[in-house]
C-alpha positions in Angstrom: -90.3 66.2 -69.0 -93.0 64.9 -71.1 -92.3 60.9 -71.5 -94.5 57.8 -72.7 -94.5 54.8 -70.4 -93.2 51.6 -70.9 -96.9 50.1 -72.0 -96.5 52.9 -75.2 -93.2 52.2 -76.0 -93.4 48.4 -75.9 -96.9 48.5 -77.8 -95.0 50.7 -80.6 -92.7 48.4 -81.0 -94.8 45.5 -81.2 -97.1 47.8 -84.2 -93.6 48.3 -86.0 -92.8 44.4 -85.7 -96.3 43.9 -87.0 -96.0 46.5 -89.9 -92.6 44.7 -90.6 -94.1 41.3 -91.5 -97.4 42.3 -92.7 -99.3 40.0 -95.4 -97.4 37.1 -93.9 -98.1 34.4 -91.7 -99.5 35.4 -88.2 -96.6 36.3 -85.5 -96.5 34.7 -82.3 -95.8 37.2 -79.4 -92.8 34.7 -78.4 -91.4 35.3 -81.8 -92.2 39.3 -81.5 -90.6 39.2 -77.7 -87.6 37.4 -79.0 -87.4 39.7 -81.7 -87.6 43.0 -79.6 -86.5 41.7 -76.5 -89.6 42.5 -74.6 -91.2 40.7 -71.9 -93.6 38.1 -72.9 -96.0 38.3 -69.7 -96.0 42.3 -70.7 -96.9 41.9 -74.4 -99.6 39.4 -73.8 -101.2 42.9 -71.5 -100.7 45.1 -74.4 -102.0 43.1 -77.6 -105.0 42.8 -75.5 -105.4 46.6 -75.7 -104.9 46.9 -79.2 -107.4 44.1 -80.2 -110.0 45.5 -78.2 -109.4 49.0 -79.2 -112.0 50.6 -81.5 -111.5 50.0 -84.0 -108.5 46.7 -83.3 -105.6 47.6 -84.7 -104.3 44.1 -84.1 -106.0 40.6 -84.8 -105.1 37.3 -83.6 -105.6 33.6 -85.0 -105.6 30.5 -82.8 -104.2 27.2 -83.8 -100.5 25.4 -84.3 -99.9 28.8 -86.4 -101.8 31.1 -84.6 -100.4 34.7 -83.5 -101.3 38.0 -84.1 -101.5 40.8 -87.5 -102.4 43.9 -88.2 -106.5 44.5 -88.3 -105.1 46.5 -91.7 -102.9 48.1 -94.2 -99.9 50.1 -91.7 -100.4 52.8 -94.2 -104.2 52.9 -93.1 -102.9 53.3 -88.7 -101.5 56.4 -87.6 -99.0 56.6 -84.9 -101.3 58.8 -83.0 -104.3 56.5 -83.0 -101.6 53.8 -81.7 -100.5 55.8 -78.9 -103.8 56.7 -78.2 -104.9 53.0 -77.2 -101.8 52.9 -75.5 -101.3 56.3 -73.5 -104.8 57.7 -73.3 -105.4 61.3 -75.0 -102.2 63.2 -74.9 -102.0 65.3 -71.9 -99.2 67.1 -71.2 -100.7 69.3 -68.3 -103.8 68.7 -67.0 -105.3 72.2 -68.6 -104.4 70.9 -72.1 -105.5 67.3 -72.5 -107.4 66.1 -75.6 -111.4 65.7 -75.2 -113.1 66.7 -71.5 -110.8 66.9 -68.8 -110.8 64.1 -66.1 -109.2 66.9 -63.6 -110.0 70.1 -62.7 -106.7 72.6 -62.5 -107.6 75.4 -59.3 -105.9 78.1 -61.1 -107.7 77.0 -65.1 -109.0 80.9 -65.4 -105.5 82.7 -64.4 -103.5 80.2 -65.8 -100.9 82.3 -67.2 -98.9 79.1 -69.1 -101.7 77.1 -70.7 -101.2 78.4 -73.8 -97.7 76.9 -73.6 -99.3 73.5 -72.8 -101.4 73.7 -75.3 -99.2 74.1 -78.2 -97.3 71.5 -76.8 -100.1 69.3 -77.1 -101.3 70.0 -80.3 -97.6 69.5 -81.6 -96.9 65.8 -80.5 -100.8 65.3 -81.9 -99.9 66.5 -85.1 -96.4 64.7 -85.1 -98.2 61.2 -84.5 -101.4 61.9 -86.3 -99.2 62.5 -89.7 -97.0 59.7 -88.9 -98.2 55.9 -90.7 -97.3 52.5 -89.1 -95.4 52.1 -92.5 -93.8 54.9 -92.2 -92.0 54.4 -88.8 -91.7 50.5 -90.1 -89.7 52.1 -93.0 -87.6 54.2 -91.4 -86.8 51.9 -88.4 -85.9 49.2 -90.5 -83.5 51.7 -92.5 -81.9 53.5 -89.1 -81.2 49.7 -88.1 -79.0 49.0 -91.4 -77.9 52.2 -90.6 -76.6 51.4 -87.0 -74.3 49.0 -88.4 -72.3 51.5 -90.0 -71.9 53.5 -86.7 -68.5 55.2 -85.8 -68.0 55.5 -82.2 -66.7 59.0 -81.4 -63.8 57.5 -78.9 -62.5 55.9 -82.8 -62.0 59.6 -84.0 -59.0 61.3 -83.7 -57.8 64.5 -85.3 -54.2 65.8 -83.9 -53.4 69.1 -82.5 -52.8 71.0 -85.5 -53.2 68.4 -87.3 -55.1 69.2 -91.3 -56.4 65.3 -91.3 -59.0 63.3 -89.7 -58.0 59.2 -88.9 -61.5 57.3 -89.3 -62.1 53.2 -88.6 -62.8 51.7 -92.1 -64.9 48.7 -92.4 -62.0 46.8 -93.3 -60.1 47.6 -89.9 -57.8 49.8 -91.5 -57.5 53.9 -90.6 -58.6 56.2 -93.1 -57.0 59.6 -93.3 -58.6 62.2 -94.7 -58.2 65.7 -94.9 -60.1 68.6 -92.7 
């Protein structure tokens, strides 16, 4: 299946942290690993890719309060130009990557499935492309509040013939309510 390394995920998360505390005070990649619970050693790799890409999408400040922000407004990055730095063009065969192929497939001319690749391709591209960093800030930060309230499905129980459904309330009390 098609999946994004490590070095995307953990750089996505360290844009979202960014987007999160953007036009405040510089973070410190300590802060951000505490925050996310990432490896320091790894972020230090990956903030180095997104200061030198072009254009940065990060910057950093030296000094006693020193870290790193966003080069500018999240609403102004797209997920796809994040990813990008990250990942490389989106590939997900060989016959369908973004810009001039690195590879050459044997079978390019009878390929009877590239299509298929290729509409795969052009539908994660579009996804990211349309996606902001203040976007995905926004809804991460609102699918965390929203994790609190989770219900595990082992706290359900609905009897055998039964017309009511027993929930966990935030108080600890069951709540029965009908079907």
């Amino acid at each position: 299946m098609l999946r994004v390394s490590t070095k995307g995920e953990y750089g996505v998360r360290i844009m979202v942290d960014l987007a999160r505390h953007y036009g405040s005070r510089p973070r410190s990649l300590t802060d951000i690993s505490q925050t996310e619970t990432l490896p320091l050693a790894y972020l230090e790799q990956l903030v180095k890719l997104l200061r030198e890409a072009n254009p940065p999408l990060v910057m950093s400040t030296r000094g006693a309060h020193g870290g790193y922000k966003l080069s500018r407004d999240p609403a102004e990055i797209t997920m796809g130009e994040v990813v990008r730095v990250l990942e490389g063009p989106i590939a997900p065969m060989i016959c369908a990557t973004e810009g001039e192929m690195t590879q050459v497939c044997n079978f390019l001319d009878a390929c009877k499935t590239r299509y298929l690749w290729t509409k795969v391709r052009d539908a994660v591209a579009q996804t990211l492309d349309s996606m902001t960093l203040a976007e995905l800030a926004t809804v991460s930060q609102q699918e965390s509040s929203a994790a609190a309230q989770f219900i595990a499905l082992s706290d359900i129980h609905v009897g055998a013939g039964s017309q009511e459904l027993c929930l966990p309330a935030k108080d600890g009390e069951t709540k029965v309510r009908p079907l």
